[in-house]
N, CA, C and O atoms as a GROMACS GRO file, in nm:
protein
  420
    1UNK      N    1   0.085  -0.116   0.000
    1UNK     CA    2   0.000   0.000   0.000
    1UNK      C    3   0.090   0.123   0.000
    1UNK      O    4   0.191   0.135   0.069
    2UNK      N    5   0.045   0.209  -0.080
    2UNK     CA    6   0.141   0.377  -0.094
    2UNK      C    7   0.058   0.468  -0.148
    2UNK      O    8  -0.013   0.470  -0.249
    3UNK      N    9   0.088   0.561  -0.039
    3UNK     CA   10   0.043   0.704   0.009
    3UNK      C   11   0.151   0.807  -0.039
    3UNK      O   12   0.271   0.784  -0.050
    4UNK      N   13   0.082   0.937  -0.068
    4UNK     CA   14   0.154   1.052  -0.060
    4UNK      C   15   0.163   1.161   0.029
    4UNK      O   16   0.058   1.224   0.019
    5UNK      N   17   0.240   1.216   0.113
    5UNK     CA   18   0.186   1.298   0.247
    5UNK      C   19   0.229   1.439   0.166
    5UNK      O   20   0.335   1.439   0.104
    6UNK      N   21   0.154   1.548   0.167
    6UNK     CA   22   0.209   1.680   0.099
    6UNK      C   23   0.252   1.677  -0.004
    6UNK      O   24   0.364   1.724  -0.024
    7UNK      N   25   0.181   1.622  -0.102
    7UNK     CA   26   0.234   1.611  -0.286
    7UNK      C   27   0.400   1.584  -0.245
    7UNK      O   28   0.472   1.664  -0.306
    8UNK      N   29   0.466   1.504  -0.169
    8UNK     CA   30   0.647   1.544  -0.185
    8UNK      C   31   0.659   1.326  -0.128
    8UNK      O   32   0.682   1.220  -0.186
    9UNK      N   33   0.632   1.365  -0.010
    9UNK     CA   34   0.696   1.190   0.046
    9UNK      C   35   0.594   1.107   0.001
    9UNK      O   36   0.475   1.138  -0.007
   10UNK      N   37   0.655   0.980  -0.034
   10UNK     CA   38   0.606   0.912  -0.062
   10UNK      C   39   0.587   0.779   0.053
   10UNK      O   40   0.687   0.787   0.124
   11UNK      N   41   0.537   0.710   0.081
   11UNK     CA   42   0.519   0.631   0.211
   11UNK      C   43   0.486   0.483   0.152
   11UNK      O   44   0.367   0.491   0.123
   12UNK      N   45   0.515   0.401   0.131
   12UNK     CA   46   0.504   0.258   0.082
   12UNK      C   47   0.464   0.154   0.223
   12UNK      O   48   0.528   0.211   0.310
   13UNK      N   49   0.409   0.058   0.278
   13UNK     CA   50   0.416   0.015   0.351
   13UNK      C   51   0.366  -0.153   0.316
   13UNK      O   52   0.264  -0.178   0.251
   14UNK      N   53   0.449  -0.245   0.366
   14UNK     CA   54   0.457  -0.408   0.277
   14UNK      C   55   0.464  -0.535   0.389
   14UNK      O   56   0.533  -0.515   0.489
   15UNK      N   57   0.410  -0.637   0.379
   15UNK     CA   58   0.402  -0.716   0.436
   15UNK      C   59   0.300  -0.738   0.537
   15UNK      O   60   0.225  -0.652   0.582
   16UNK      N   61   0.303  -0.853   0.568
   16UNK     CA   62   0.202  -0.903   0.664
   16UNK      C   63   0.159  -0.946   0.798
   16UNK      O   64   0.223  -1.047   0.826
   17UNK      N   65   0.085  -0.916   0.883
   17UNK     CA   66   0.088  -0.965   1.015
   17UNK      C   67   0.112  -1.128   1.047
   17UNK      O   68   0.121  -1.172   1.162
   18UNK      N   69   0.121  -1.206   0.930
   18UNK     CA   70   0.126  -1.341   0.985
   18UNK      C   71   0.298  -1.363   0.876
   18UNK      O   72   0.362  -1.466   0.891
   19UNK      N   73   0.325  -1.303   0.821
   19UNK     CA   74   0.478  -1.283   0.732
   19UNK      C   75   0.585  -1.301   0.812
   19UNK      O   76   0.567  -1.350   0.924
   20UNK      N   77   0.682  -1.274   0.780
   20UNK     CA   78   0.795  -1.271   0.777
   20UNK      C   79   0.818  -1.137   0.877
   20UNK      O   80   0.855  -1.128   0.994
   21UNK      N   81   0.793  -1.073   0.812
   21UNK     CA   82   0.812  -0.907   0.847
   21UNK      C   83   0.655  -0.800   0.829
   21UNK      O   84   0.549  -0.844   0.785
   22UNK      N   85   0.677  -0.655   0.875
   22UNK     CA   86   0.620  -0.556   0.812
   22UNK      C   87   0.739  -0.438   0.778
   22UNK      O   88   0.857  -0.434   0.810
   23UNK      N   89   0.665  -0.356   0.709
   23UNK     CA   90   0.811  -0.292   0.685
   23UNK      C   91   0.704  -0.144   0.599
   23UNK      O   92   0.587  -0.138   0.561
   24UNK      N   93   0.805  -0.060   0.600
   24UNK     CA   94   0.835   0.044   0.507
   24UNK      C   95   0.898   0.121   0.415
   24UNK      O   96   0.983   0.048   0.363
   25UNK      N   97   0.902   0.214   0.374
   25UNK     CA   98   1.021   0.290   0.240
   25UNK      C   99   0.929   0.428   0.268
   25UNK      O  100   0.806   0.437   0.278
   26UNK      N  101   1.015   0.518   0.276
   26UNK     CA  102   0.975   0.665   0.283
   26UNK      C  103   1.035   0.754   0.205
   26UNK      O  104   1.115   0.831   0.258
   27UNK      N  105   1.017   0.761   0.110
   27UNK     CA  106   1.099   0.857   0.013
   27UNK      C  107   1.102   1.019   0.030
   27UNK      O  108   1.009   1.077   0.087
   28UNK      N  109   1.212   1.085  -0.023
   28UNK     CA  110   1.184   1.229  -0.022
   28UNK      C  111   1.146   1.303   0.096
   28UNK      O  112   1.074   1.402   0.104
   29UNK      N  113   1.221   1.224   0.209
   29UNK     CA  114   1.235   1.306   0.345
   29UNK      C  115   1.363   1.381   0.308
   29UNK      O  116   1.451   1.319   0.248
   30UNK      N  117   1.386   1.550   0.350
   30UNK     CA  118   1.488   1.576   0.382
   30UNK      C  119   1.577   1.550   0.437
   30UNK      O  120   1.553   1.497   0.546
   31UNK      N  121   1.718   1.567   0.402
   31UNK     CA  122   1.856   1.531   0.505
   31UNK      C  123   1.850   1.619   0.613
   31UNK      O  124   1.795   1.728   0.618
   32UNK      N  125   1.928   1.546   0.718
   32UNK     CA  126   1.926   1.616   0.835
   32UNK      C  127   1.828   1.624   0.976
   32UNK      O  128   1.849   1.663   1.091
   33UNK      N  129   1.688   1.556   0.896
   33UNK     CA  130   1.590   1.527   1.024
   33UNK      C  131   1.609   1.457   1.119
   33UNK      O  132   1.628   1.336   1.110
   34UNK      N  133   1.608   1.507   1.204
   34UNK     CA  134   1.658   1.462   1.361
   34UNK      C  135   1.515   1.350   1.325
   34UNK      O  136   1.413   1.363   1.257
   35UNK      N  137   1.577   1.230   1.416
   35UNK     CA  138   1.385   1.155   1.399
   35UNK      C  139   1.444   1.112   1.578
   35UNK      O  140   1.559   1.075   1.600
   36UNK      N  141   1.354   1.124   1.667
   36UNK     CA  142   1.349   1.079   1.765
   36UNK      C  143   1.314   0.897   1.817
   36UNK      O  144   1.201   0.854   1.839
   37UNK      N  145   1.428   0.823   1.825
   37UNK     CA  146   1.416   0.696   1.829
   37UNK      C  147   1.332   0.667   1.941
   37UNK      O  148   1.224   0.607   1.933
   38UNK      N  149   1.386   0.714   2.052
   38UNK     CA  150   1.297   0.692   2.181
   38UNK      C  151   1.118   0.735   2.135
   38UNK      O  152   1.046   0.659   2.200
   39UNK      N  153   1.083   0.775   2.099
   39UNK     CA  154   0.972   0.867   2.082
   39UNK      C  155   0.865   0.758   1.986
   39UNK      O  156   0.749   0.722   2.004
   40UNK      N  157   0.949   0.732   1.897
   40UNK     CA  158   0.931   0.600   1.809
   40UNK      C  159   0.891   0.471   1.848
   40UNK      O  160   0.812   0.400   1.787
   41UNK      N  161   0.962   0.440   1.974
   41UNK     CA  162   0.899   0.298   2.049
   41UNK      C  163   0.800   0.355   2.108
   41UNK      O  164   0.698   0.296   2.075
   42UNK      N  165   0.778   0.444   2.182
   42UNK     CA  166   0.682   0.495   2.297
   42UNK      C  167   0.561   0.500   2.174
   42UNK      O  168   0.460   0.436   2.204
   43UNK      N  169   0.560   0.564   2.046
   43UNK     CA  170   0.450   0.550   1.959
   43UNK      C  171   0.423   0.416   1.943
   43UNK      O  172   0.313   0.385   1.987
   44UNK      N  173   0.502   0.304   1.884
   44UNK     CA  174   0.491   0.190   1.860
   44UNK      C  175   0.426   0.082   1.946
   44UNK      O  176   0.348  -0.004   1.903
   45UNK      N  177   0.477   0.101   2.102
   45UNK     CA  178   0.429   0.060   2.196
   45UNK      C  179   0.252   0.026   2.201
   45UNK      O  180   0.200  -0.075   2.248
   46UNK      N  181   0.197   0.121   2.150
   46UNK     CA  182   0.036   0.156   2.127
   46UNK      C  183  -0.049   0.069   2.104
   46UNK      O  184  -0.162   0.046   2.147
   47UNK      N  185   0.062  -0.007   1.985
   47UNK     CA  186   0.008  -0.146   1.926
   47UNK      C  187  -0.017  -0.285   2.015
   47UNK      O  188  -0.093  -0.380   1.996
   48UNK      N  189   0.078  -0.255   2.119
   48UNK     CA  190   0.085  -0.358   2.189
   48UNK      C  191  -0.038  -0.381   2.266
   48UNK      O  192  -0.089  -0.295   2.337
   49UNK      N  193  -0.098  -0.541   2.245
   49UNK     CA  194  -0.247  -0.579   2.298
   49UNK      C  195  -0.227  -0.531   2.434
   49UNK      O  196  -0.138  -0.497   2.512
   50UNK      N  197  -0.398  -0.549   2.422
   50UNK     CA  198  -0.442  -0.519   2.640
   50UNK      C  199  -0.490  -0.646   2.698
   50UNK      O  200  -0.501  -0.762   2.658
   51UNK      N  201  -0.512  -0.588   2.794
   51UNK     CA  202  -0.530  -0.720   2.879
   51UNK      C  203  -0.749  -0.756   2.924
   51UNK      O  204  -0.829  -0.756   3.018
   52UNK      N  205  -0.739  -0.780   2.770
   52UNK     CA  206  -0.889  -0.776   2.740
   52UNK      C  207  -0.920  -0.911   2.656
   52UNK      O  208  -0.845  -0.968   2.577
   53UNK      N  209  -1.057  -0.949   2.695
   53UNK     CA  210  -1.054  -1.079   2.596
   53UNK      C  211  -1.112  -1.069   2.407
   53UNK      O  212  -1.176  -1.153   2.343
   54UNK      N  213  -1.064  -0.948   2.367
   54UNK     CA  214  -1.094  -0.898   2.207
   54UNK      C  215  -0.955  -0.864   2.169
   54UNK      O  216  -0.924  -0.846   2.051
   55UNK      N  217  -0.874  -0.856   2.267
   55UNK     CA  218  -0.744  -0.868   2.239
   55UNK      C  219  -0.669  -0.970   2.185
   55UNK      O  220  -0.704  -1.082   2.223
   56UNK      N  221  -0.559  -0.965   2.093
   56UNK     CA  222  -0.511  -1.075   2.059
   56UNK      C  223  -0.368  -1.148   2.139
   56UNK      O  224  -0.313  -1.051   2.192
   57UNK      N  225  -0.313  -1.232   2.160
   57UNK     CA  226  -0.284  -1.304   2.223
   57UNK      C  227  -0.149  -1.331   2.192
   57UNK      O  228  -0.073  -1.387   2.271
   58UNK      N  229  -0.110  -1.288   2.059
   58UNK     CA  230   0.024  -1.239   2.041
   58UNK      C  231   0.110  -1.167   2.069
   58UNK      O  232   0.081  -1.048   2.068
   59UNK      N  233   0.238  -1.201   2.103
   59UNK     CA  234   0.287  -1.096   2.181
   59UNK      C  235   0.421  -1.070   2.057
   59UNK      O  236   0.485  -1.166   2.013
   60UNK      N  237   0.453  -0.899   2.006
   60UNK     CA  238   0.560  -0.894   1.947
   60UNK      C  239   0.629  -0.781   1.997
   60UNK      O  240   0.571  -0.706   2.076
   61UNK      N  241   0.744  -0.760   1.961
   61UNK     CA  242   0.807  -0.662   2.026
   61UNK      C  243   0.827  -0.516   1.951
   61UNK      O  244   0.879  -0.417   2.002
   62UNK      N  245   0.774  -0.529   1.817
   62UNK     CA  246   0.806  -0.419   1.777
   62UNK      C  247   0.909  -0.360   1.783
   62UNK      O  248   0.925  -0.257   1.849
   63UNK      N  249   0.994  -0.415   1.716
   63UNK     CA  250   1.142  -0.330   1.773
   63UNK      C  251   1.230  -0.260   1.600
   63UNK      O  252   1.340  -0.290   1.555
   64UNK      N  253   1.139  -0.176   1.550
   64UNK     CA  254   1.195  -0.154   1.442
   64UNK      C  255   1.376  -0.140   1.368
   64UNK      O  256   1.469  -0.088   1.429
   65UNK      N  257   1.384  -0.194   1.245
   65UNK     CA  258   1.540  -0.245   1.184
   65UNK      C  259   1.545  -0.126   1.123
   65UNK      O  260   1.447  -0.131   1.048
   66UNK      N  261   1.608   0.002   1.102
   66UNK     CA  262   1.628   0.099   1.028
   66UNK      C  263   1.741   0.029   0.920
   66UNK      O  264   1.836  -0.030   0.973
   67UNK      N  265   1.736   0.033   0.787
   67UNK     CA  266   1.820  -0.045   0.661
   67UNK      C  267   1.853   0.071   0.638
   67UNK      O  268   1.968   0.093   0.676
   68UNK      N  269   1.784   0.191   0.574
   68UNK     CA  270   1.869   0.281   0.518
   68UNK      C  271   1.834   0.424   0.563
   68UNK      O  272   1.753   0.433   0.654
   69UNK      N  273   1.877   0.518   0.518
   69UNK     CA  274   1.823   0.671   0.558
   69UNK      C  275   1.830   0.737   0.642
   69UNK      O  276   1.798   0.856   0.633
   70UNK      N  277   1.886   0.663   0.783
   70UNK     CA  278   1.861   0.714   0.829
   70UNK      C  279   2.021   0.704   0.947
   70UNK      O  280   2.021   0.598   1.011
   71UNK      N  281   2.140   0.795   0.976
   71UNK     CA  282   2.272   0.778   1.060
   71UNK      C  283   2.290   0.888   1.108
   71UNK      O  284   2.296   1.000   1.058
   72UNK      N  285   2.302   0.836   1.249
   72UNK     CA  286   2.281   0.906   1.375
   72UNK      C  287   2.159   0.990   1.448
   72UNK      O  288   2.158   1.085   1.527
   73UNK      N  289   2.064   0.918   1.390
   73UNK     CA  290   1.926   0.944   1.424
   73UNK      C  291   1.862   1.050   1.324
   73UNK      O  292   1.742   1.078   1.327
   74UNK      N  293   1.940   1.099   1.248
   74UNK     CA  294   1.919   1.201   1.107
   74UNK      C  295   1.899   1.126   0.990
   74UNK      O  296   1.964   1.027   0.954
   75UNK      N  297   1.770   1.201   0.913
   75UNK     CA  298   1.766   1.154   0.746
   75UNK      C  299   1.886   1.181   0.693
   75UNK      O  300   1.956   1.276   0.728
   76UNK      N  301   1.920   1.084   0.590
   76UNK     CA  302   2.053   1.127   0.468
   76UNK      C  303   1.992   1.146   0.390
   76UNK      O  304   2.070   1.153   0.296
   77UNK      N  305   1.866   1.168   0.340
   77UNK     CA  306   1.767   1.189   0.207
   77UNK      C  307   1.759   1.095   0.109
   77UNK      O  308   1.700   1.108   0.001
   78UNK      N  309   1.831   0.983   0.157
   78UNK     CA  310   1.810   0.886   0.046
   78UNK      C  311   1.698   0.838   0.148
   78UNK      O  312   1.680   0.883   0.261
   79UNK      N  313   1.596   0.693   0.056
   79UNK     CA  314   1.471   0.641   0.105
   79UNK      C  315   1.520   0.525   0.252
   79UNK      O  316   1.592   0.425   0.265
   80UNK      N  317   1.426   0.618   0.346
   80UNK     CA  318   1.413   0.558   0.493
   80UNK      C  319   1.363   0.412   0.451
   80UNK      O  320   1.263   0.408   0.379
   81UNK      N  321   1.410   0.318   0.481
   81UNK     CA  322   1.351   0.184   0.446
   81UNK      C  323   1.356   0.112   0.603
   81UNK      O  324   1.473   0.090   0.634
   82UNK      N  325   1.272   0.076   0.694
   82UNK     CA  326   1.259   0.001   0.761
   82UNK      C  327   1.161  -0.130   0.808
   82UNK      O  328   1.051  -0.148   0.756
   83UNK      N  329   1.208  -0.202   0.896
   83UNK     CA  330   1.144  -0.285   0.902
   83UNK      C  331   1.087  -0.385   1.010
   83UNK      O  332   1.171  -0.370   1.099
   84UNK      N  333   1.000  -0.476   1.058
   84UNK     CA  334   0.983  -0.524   1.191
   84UNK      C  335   0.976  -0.707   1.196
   84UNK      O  336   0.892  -0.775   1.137
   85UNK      N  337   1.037  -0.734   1.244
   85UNK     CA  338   1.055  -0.941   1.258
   85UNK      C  339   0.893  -0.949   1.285
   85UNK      O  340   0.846  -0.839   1.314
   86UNK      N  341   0.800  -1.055   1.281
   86UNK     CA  342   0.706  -1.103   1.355
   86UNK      C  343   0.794  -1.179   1.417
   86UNK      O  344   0.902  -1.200   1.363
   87UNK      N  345   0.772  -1.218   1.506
   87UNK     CA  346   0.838  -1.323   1.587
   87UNK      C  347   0.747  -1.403   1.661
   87UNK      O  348   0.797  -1.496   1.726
   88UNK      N  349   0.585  -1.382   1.666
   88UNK     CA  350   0.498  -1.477   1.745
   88UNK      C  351   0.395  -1.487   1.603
   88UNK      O  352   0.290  -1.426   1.588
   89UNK      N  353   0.438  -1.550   1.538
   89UNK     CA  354   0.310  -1.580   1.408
   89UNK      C  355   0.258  -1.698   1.412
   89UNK      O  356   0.330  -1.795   1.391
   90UNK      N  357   0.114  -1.712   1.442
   90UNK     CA  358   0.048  -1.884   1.447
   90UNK      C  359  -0.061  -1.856   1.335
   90UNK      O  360  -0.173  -1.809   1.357
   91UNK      N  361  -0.010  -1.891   1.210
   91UNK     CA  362  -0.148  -1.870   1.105
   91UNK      C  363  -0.269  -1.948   1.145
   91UNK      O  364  -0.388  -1.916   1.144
   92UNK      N  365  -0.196  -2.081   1.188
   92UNK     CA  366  -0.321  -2.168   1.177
   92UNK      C  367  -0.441  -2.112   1.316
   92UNK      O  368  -0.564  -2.122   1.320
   93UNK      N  369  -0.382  -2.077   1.378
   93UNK     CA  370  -0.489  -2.039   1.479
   93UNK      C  371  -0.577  -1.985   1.408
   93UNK      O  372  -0.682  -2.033   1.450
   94UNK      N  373  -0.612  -1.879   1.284
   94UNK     CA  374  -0.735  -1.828   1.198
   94UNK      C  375  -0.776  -1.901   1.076
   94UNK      O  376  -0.838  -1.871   0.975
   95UNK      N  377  -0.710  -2.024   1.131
   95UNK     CA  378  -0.749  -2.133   1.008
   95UNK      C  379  -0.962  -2.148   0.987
   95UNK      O  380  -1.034  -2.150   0.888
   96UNK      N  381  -0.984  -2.154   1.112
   96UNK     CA  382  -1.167  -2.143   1.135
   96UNK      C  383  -1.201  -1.993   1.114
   96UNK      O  384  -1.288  -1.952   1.192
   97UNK      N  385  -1.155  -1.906   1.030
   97UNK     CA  386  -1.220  -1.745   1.026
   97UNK      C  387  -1.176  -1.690   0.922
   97UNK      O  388  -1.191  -1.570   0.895
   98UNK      N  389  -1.097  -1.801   0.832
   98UNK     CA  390  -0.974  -1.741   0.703
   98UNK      C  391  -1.062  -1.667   0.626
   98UNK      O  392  -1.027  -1.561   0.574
   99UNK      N  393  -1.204  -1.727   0.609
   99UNK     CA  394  -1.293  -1.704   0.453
   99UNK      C  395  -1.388  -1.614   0.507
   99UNK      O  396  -1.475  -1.562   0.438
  100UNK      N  397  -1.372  -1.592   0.640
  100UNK     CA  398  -1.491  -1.450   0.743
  100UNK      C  399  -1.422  -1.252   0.699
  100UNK      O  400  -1.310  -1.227   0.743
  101UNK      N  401  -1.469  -1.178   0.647
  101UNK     CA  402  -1.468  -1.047   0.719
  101UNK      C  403  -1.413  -1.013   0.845
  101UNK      O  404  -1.448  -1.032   0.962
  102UNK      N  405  -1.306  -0.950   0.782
  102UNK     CA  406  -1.257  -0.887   0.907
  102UNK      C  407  -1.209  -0.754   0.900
  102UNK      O  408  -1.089  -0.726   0.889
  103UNK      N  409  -1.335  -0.642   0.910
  103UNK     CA  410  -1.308  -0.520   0.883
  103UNK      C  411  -1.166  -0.470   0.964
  103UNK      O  412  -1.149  -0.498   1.083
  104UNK      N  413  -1.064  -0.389   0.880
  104UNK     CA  414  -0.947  -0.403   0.958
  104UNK      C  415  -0.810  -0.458   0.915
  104UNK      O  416  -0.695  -0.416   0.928
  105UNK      N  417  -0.879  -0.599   0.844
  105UNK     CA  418  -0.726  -0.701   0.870
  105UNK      C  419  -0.737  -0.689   0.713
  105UNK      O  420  -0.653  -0.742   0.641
   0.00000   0.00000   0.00000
């Protein structure tokens, strides 16, 4: 899926919750943007389920792989490409709901 934010960046975002990975590519950020790493988990964190029974039962860590674009916490203006491990993926558990609606997923 890809978005444009302000006719300029481009935002790509790939892969799957039961994959390998999820990931991104951000094109046409300026050099020099400070990006706040700490600030980044504390957003990310968000995702992480509650302690509710509509919650899901997976637990991942979210711990994003920065590949390119981005040294010493600054854009270089080439494309931000990052990315996240699943590391708790059980497909078959939605093996009984594969062919159901699931506004969302």
């Amino acid at each position: 899926m890809s978005s444009m934010w302000n006719n300029r960046i481009s935002i790509s975002i790939f892969g799957e919750s039961h994959g390998a990975a999820i990931g991104v590519v951000i094109d046409n950020l300026p050099p020099g943007e400070y990006i706040d790493t700490d600030l980044l988990g504390q957003f990310l964190s968000r995702r992480a389920p509650k302690k509710d029974k509509t919650s899901t039962p997976r637990r991942e860590k979210d711990l994003p792989q920065i590949m390119s674009g981005l040294v010493d916490n600054k854009t270089t203006g080439t494309p931000l490409c990052a990315f996240i491990q699943n590391t708790d993926t059980h497909s078959s558990d939605y093996s009984n709901i594969s062919r159901l609606a699931r506004p969302g997923h």
